[in-house]
N, C-alpha and C positions, 0 to 999 in steps of 0.2 A: 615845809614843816614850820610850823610856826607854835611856840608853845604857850602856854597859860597856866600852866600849875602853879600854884603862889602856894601849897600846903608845903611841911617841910620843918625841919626846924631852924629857921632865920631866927637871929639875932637882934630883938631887940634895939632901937636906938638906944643911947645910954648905955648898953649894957658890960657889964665888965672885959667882956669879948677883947674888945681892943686897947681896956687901960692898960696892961705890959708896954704891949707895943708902943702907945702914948708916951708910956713913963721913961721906956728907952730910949723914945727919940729925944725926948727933953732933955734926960742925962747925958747922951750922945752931945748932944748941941750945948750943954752946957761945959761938959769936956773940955767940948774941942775951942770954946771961948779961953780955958786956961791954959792950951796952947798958944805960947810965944807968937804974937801977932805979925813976927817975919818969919819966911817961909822957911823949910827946911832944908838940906841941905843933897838929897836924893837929885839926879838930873831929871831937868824938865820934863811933866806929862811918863816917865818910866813908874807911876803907881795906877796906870792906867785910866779909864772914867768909870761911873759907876754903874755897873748892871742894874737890871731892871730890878733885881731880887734885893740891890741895898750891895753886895762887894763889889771889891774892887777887879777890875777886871776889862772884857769890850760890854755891848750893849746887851748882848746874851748871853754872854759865860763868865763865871770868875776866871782869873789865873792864880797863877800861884804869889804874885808881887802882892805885898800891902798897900792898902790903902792911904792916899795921904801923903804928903813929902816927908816928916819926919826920917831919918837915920838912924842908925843903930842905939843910938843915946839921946833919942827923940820923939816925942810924941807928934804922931799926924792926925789930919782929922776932914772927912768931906761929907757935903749935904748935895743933894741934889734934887731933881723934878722933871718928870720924864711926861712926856702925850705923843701918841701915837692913834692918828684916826686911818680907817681903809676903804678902799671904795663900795662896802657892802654896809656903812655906815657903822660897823664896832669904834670903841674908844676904847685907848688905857691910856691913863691917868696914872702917875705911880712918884710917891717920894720918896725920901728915905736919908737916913745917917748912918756914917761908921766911922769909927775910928780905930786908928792903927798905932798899936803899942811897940815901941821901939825895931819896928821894920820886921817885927816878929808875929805879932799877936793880933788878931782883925775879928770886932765887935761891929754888927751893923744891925740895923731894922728899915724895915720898910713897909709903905702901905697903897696898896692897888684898890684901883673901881676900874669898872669895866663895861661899860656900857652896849646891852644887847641888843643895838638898830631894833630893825622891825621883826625879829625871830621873838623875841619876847617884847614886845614894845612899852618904853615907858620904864623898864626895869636892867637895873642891873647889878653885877658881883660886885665882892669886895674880898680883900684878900689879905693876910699879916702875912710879914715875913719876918724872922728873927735868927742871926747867921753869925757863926764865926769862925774861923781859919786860922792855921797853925802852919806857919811855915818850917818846913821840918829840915829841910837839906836846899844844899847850895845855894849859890847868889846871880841869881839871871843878868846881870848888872856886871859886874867886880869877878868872874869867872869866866873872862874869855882866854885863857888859856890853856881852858876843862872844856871836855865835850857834854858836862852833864850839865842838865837844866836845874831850875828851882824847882822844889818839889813843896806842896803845899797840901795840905789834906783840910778839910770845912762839913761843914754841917749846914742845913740851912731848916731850922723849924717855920711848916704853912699852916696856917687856922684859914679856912675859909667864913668869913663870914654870912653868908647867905647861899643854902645845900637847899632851895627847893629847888631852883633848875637842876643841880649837880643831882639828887635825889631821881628826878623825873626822867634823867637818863640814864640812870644805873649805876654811878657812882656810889659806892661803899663808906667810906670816909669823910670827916670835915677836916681830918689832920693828918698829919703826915710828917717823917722827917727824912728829907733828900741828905744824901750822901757823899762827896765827890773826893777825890787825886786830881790834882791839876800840875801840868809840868809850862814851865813857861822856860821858854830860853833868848836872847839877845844878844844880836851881832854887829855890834858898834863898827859902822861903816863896812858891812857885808853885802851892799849893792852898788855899787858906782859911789862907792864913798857915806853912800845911804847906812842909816840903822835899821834892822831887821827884827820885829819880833815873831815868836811862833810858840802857840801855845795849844796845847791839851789835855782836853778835863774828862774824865771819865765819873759818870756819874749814876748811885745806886738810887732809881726813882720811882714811883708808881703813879703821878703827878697828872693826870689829864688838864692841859692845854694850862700846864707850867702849877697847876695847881687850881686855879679860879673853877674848873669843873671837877673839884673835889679828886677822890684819887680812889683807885683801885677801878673796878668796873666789871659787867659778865664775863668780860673777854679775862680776866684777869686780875689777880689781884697780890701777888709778888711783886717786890722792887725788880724792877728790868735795868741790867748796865747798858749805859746809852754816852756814844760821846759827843763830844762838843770840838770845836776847835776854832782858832782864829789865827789870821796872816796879816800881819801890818809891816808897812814901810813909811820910815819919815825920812819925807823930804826935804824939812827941816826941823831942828829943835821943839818947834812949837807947832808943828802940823805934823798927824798922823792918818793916812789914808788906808783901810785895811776892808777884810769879809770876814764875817762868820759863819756856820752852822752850825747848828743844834738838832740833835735829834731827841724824838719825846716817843715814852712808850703809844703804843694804842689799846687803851684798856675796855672803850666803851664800842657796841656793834652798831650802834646808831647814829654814826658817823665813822670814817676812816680820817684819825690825826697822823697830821703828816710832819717832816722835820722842817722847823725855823733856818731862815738866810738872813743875811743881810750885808750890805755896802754900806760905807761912812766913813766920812771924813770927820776927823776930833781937832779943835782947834784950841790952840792954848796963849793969849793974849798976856797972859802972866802965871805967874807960880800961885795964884789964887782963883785965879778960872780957868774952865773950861766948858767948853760946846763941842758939842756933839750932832751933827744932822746924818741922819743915815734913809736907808731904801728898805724896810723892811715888808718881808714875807714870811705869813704864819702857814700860810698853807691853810687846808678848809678849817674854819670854823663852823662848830654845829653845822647849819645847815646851808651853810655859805663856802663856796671853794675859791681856792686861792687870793686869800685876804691878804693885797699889800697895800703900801700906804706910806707916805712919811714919818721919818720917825725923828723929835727932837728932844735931847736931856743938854740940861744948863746944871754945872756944879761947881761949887766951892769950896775951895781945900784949900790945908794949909798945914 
């Protein structure tokens, strides 16, 4: 299958489409400049790296922790930049900013392209994100005396910016707003002296292939709850080795989308970066199946 429809209604270069998004990231980034230029006072790498979508979280799920090392009486703040290419030749490209108000409140944005190898060749998506989170119960951190996790509830608004492909396969929507509960929990020296984290997000979504192929579809066009989950152990302070899944509705007949993995190691060299290299698998894309590939985000918090 290889497509060509270019009709549709894409988005203009210039066009107002993605100044929010713009103007978020710039106020994000300028924020987080008037955060205190030493780091906060949360333990190392515990606000996680930053999901592809812009929160805080592993490389495909939020958690429920905030973003950013700030503390209860402290403003945090990260940027980051993600690529991920797969052996059927897709790309994503993806940035993004958020910041974390007092270990409580999580403002982020982000922006994807996507590049369609030779299934559309020459062409590819593009995608806003615009996300916040509310932590509403316990402290994944500071409550290991409690069996109960952190409990965080988010929103995450998608604009696609370019629905002819999404169009040409039966996607309904260019927007969308996903839904999630995320419970994260942490067990300070709960494996051979190792810290353990474990988290789960349940998520209300109608999103084909995270969003970039628009949302809803023939198959379907209700938000479907779909969860997410991730298992890390750090071996030490500043190295976190863990996996994800993710599952995604399947809304379009003209492909079967299938649930996201991945392995990765997070490495944190200070309290103002971190790396990320992971093993990701999207599972088929359009007309390509089992799309894995390297995956790498470099971020900066503080």
């Amino acid at each position: 299958m290889k497509l060509t429809c270019r009709t549709g209604p894409r988005a203009p270069r210039g066009a107002p489409a993605g100044r929010p998004v713009r103007a978020l990231l710039v106020a994000l980034a300028m924020l987080g400049m008037l955060v205190s230029a030493h780091a906060g006072d949360r333990l190392l790498g515990t606000w996680g790296v930053s999901a592809v979508e812009g929160a805080g979280g592993g490389g495909l799920t939020p958690w429920a922790l905030i973003t950013g090392s700030g503390s209860r009486d402290q403003l945090g703040a990260t940027g980051y930049a993600t690529t991920w290419h797969s052996q059927g030749g897709y790309s994503l490209r993806a940035a993004g900013a958020a910041l974390g108000l007092y270990d409580t409140v999580e403002l982020s944005a982000a922006r994807w392209r996507f590049g369609l190898s030779d299934t559309v060749p020459g062409e590819s998506l593009g995608m806003d994100v615009l996300g916040a989170k509310w932590r509403v119960w316990g402290d994944a951190i500071q409550d290991q005396d409690r069996w109960w996790p952190q409990i965080a509830v988010g929103a995450q608004y998608k604009r696609n910016r370019d629905m002819a492909v999404p169009t040409a396969l039966g996607a309904r929507h260019a927007e969308d707003i996903d839904l999630y509960l995320a419970a994260t929990k942490v067990w300070l020296g709960g494996l051979a002296g190792r810290n353990v984290l474990a988290n789960l997000t349940l998520r209300a979504t109608r999103a084909n292939q995270f969003g970039l192929l628009g949302f809803g579809g023939d198959r379907g066009d209700a938000r479907r709850l779909k969860a997410e989950g991730s298992v890390v152990v750090l071996p030490r302070d500043d190295l976190a080795i863990g996996a994800e899944w993710r599952d995604k509705p399947d809304n379009l007949s003209v492909f079967r989308e299938q649930s996201a993995a991945d392995l990765f190691v997070a490495w944190f060299p200070s309290r103002h970066l971190g790396a990320t290299l992971a093993w990701l698998n999207l599972g088929n894309v359009a007309n390509k199946a089992s799309q894995r590939g390297w995956y790498l985000s470099l971020q900066l918090a503080l």
